[in-house]
PyMOL CGO cylinders between C-alpha atoms (Angstrom):
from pymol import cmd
from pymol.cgo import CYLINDER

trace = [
    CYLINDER, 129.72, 86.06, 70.72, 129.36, 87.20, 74.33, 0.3, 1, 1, 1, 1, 1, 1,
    CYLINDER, 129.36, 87.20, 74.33, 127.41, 90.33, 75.14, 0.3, 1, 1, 1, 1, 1, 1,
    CYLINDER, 127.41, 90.33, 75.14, 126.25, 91.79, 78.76, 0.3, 1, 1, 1, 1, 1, 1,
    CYLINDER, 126.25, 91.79, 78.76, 122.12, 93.38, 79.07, 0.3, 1, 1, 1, 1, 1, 1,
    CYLINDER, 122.12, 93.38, 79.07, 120.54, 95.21, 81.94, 0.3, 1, 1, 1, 1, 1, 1,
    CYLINDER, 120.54, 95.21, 81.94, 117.03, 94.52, 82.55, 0.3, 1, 1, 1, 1, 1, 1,
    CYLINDER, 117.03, 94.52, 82.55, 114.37, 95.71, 84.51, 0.3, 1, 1, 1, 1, 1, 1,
    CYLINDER, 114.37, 95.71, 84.51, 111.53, 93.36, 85.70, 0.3, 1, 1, 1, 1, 1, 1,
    CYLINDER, 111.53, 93.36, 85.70, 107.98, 95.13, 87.44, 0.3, 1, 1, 1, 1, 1, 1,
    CYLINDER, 107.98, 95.13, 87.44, 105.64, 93.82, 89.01, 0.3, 1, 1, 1, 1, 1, 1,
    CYLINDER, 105.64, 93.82, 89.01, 105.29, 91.10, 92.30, 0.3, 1, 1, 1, 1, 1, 1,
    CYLINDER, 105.29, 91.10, 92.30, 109.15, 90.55, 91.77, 0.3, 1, 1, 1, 1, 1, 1,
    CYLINDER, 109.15, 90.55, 91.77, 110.39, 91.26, 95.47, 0.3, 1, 1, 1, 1, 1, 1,
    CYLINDER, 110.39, 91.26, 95.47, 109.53, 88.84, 98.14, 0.3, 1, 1, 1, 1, 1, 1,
    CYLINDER, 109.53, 88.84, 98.14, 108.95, 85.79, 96.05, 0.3, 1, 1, 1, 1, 1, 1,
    CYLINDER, 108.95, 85.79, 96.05, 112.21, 84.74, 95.41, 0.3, 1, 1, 1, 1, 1, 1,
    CYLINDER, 112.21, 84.74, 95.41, 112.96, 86.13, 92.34, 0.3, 1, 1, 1, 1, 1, 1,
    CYLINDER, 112.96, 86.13, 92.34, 116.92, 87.28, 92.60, 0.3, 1, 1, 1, 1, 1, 1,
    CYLINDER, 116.92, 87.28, 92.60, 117.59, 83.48, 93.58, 0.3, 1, 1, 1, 1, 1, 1,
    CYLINDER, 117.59, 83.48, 93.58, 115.74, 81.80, 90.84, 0.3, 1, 1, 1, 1, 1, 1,
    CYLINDER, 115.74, 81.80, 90.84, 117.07, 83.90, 88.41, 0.3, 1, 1, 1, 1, 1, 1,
    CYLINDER, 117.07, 83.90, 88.41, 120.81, 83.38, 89.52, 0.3, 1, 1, 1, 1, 1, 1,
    CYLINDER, 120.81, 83.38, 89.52, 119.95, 79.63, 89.64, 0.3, 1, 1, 1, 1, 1, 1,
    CYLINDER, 119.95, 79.63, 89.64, 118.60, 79.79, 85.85, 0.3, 1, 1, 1, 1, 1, 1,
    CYLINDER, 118.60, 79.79, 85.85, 121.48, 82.48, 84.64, 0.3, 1, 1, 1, 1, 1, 1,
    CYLINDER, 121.48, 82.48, 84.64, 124.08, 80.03, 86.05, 0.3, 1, 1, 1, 1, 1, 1,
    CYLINDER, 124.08, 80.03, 86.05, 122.65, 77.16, 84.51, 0.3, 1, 1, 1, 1, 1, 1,
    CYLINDER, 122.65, 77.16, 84.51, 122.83, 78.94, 81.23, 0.3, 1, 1, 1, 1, 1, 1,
    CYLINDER, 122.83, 78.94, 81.23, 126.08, 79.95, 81.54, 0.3, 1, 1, 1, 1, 1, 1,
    CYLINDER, 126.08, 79.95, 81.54, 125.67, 83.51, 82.63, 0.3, 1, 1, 1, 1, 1, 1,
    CYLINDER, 125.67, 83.51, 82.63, 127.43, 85.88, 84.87, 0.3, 1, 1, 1, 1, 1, 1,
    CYLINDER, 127.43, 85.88, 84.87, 126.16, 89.12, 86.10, 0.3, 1, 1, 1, 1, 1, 1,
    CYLINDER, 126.16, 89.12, 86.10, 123.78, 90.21, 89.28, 0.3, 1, 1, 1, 1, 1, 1,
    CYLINDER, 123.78, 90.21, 89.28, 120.45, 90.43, 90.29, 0.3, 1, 1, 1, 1, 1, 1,
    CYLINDER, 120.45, 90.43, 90.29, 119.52, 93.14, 92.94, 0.3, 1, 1, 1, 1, 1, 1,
    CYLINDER, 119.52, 93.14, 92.94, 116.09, 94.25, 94.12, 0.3, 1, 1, 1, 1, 1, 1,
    CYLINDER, 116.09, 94.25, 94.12, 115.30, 98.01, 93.02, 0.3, 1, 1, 1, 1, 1, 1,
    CYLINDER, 115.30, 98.01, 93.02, 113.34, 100.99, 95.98, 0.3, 1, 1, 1, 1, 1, 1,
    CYLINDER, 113.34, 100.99, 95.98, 111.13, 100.83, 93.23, 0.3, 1, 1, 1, 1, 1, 1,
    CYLINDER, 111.13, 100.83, 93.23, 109.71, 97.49, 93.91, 0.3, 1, 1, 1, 1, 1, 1,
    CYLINDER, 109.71, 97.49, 93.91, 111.44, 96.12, 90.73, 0.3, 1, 1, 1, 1, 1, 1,
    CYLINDER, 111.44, 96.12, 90.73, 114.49, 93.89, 90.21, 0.3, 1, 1, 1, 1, 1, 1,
    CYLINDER, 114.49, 93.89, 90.21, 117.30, 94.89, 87.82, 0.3, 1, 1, 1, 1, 1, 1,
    CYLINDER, 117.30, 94.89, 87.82, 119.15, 92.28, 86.15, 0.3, 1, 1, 1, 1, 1, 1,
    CYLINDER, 119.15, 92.28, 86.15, 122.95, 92.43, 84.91, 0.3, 1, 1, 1, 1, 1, 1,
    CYLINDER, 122.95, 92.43, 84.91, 123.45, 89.32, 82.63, 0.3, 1, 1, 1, 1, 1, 1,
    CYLINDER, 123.45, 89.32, 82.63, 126.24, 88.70, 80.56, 0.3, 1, 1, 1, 1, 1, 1,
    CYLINDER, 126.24, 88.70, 80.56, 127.01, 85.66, 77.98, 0.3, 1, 1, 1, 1, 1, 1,
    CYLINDER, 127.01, 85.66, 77.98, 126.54, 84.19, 74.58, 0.3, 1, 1, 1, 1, 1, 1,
    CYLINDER, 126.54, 84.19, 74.58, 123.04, 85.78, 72.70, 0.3, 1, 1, 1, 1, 1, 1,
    CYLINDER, 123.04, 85.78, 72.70, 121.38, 82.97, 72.75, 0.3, 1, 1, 1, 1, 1, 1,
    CYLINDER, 121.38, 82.97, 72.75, 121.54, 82.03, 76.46, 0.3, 1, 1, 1, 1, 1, 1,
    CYLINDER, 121.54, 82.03, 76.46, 120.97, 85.95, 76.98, 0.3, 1, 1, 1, 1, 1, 1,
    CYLINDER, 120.97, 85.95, 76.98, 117.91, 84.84, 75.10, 0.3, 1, 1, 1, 1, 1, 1,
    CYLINDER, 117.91, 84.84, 75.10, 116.55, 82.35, 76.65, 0.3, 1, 1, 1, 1, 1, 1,
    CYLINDER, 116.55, 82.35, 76.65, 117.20, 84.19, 80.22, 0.3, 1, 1, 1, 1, 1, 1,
    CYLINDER, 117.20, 84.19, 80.22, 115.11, 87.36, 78.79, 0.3, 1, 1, 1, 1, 1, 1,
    CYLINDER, 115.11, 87.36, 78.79, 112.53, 85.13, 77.89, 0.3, 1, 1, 1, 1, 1, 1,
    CYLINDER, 112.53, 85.13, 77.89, 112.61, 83.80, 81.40, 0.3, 1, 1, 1, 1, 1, 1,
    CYLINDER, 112.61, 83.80, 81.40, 112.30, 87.00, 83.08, 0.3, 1, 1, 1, 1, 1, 1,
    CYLINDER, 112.30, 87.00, 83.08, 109.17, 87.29, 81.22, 0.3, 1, 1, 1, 1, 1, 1,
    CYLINDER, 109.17, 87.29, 81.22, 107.42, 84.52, 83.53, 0.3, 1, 1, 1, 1, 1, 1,
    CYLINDER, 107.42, 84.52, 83.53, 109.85, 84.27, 86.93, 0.3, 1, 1, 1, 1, 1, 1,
    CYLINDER, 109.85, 84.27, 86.93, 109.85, 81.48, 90.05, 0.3, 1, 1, 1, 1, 1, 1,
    CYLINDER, 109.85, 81.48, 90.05, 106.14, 80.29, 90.51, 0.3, 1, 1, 1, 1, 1, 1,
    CYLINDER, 106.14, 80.29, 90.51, 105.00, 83.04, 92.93, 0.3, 1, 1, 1, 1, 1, 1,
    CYLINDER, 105.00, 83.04, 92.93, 106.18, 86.24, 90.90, 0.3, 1, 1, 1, 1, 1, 1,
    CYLINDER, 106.18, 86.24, 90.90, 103.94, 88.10, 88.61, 0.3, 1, 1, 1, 1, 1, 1,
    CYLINDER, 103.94, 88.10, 88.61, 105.91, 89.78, 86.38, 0.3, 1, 1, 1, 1, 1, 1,
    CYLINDER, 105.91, 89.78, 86.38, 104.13, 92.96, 84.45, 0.3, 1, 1, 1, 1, 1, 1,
    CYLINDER, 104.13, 92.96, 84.45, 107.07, 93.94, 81.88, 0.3, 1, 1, 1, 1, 1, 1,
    CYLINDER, 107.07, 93.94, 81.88, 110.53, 93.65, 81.53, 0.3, 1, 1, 1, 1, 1, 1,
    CYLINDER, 110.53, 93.65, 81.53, 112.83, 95.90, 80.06, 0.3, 1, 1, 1, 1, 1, 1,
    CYLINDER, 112.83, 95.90, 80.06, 116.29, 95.19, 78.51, 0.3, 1, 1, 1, 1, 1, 1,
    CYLINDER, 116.29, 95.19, 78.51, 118.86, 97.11, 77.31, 0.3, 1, 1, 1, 1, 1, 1,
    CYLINDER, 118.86, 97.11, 77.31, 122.48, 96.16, 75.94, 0.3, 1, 1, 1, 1, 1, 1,
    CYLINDER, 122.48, 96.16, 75.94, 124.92, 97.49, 78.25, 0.3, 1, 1, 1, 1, 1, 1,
    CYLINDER, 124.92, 97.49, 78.25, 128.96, 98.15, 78.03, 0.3, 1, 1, 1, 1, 1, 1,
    CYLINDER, 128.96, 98.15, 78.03, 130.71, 96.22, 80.89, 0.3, 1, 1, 1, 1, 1, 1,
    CYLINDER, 130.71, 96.22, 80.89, 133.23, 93.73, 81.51, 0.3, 1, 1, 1, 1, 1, 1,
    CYLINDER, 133.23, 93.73, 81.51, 132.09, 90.45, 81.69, 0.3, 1, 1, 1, 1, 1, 1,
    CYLINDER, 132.09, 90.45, 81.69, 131.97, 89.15, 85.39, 0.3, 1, 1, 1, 1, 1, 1,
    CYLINDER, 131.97, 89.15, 85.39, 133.45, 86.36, 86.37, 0.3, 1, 1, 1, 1, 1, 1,
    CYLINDER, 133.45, 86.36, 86.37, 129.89, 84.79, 88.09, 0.3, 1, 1, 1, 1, 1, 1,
    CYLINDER, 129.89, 84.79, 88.09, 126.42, 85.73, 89.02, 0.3, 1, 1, 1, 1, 1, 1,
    CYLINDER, 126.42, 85.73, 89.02, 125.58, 86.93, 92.33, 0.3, 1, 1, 1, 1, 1, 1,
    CYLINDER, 125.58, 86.93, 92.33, 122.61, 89.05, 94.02, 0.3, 1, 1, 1, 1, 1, 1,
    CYLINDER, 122.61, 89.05, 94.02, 122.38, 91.97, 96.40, 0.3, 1, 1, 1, 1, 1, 1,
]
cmd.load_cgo(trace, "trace")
């Protein structure tokens, strides 16, 4: 079963390459969608697949690339048609 989330993730998230390591990790998962860097400071996430890779990607937002420090992240299920890849902006 394929569903699509939007997620917010605070904290050192801009600058560190965080919208690149996430596409990298969402495509090997299988997921489409887009990362894009927020005025705010934070990056939302658009990520669309099967649960458990959707899963697994949350739970990878949670720590990020190896210079990010990542202070929450916040997902909600969103109503979209699936994408055909992931890309960032």
């Amino acid at each position: 079963m394929s569903r699509c989330l939007r997620c917010v993730v605070s904290g050192r998230v801009q600058g560190v390459w965080f919208r690149a390591s996430t596409q990298q990790r969402a495509t090997q998962l299988g997921i489409s969608g887009s990362a894009r860097n927020l005025p705010d400071g934070k990056v939302e996430v658009i990520a669309c697949g099967e649960i458990r890779a959707l899963e697994e990607l949350r739970d990878w937002l949670w720590q990020g690339p190896e210079h990010a420090r990542v202070d929450d992240v916040c997902c909600e299920p969103l109503v979209i048609e699936r994408p055909a890849r992931f890309t960032t902006g």
